[in-house]
C-alpha positions as CSV (number, residue, x, y, z in Angstrom):
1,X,40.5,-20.6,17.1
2,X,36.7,-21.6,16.8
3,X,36.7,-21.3,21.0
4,X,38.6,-17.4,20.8
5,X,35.9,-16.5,18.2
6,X,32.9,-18.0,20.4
7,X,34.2,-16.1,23.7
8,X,34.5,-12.9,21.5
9,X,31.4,-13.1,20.6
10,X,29.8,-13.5,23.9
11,X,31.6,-10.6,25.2
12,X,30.4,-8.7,22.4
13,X,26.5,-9.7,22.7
14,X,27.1,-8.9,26.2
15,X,28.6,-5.5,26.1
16,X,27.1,-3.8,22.7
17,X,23.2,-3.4,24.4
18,X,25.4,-1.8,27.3
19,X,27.0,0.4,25.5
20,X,24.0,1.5,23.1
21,X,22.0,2.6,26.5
22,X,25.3,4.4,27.4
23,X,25.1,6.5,24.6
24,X,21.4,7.2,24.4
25,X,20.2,4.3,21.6
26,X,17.7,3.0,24.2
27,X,16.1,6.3,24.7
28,X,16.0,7.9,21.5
29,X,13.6,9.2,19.4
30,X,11.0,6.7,17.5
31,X,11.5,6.6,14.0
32,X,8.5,7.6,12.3
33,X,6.4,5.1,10.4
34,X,6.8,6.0,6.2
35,X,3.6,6.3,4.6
36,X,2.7,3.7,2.2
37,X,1.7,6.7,-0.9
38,X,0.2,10.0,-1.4
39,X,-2.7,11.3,-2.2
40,X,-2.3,14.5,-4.1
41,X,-4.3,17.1,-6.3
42,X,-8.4,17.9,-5.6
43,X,-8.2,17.1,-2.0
44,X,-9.7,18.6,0.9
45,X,-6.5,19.3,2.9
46,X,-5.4,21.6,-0.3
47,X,-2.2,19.5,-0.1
48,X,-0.6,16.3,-0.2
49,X,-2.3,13.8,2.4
50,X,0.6,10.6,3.3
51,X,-1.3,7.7,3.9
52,X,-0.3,5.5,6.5
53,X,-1.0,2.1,8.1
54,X,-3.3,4.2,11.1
55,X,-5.2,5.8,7.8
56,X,-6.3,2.7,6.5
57,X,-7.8,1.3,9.7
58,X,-9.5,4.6,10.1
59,X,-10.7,4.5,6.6
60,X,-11.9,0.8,7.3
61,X,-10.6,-2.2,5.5
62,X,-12.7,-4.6,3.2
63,X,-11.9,-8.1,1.6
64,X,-13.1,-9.4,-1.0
65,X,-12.3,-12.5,-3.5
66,X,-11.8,-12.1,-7.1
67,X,-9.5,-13.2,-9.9
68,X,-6.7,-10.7,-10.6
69,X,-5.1,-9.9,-14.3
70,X,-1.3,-10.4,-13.7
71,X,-1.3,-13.0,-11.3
72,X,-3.2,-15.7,-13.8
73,X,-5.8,-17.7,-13.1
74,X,-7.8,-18.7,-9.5
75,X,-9.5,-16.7,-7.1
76,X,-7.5,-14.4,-4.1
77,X,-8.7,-12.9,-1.2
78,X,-8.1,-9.3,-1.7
79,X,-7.9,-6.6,1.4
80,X,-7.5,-3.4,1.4
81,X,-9.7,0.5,1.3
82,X,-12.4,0.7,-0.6
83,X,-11.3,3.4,-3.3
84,X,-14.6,5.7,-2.6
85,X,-14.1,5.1,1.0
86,X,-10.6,6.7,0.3
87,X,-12.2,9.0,-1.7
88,X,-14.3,10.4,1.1
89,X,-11.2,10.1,3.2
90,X,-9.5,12.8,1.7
91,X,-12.2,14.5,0.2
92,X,-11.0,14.1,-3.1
93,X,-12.8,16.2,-6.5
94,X,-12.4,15.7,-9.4
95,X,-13.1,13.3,-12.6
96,X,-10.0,11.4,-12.9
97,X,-7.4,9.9,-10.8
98,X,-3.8,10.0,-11.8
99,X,-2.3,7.0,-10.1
100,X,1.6,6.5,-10.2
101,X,3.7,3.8,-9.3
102,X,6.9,3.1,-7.9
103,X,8.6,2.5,-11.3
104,X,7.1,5.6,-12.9
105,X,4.4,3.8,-15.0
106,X,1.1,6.2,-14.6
107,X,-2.8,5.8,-15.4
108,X,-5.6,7.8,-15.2
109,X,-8.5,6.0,-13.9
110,X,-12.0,7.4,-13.8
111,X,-13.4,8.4,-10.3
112,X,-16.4,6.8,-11.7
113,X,-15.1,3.4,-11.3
114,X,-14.8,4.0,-7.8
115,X,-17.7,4.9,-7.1
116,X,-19.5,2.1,-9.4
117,X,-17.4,-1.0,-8.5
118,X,-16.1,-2.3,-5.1
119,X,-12.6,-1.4,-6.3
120,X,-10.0,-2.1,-3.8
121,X,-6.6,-0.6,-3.3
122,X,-5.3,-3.5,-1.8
123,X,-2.4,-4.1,0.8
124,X,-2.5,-7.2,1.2
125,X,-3.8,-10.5,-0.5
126,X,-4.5,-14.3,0.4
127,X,-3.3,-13.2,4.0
128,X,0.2,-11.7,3.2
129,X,1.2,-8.0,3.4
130,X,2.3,-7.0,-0.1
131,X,5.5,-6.1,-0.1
132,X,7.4,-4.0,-2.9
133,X,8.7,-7.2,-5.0
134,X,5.2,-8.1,-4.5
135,X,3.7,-5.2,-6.4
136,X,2.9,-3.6,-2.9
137,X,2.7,-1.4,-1.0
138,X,-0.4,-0.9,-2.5
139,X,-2.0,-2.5,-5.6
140,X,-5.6,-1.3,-7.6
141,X,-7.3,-4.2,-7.7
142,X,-10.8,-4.2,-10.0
143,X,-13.8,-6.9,-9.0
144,X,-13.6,-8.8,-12.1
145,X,-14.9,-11.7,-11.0
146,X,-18.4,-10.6,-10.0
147,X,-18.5,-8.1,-12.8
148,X,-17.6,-10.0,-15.6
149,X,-17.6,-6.5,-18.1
150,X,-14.0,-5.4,-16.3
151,X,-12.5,-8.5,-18.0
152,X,-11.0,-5.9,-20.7
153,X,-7.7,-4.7,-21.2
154,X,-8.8,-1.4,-20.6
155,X,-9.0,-2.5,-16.5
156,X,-6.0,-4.5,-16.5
157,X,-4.2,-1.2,-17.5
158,X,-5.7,1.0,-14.4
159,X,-5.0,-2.0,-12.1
160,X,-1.7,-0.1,-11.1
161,X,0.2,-2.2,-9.0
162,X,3.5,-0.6,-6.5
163,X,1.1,2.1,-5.7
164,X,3.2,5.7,-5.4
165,X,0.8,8.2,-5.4
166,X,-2.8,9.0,-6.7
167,X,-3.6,12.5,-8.0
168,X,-7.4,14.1,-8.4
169,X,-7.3,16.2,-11.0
């Protein structure tokens, strides 16, 4: 029985690529990459702007090392845009930011952080992509260990993690 099941399944390794060409699988149209969130609201483009991997190496990435709230104590390399660099990006107005995430928690953040702190919207940290069960795609991340004043609450709470959107309003 175990030598029938091994033959079929070298027949079928075999023949499936074939027949996937036959039909046009081979040859058919990329899929298109998903983009990571949206930037919505105040933004130059009048409209929504999907940000995508190709956006963040056009926007320029940055790293930096800091302690972050919900993962406890120690220091973790932390890469990802600049927030004002995204800012400029997409030529965002406005005061506030509303940023969403994936499981519908929401925070306005002032636009002043941005611009007065090396906050990072973060994609990845200590070397790993973030994925979704790791709060990814995208994950506000506050400097808090070279400014010790954004040890407060208050920052914890706009350090949105699962990043959905971010709206200038």
């Amino acid at each position: 029985m175990r030598a029938v099941f091994q033959a079929t399944a070298v027949v079928l390794a075999l023949t499936l690529p074939a027949i996937g060409a036959a039909m046009g699988a081979a040859t058919g149209p990329a899929v298109a990459e998903a983009p990571l969130y949206a930037v919505t609201g105040k933004v130059a483009a009048g409209t929504a702007v999907a940000i995508h991997e190709a956006d963040l190496k056009a926007i320029g990435k940055t790293e930096i090392i800091t302690s972050i709230f919900a993962l406890g104590a120690g220091q973790h390399r932390v890469s990802g845009v600049l927030m004002r660099d995204l800012v400029k990006y997409v030529g965002g107005t406005g005061e506030n930011v509303k940023v969403t995430a994936l499981d519908g928690y929401a925070m306005d953040v002032p636009v002043s952080d941005f611009m007065n702190y090396d906050v990072i919207l973060a994609t990845e940290i200590d070397g790993r992509k973030l994925a979704i069960r790791e709060k990814g795609p995208a994950w506000i991340v506050y400097p808090v260990s070279q400014h010790p004043e954004l040890n407060d609450t208050i920052y914890e709470a706009r350090s949105v993690w699962q990043v959905k959107s971010i709206d200038f309003n």
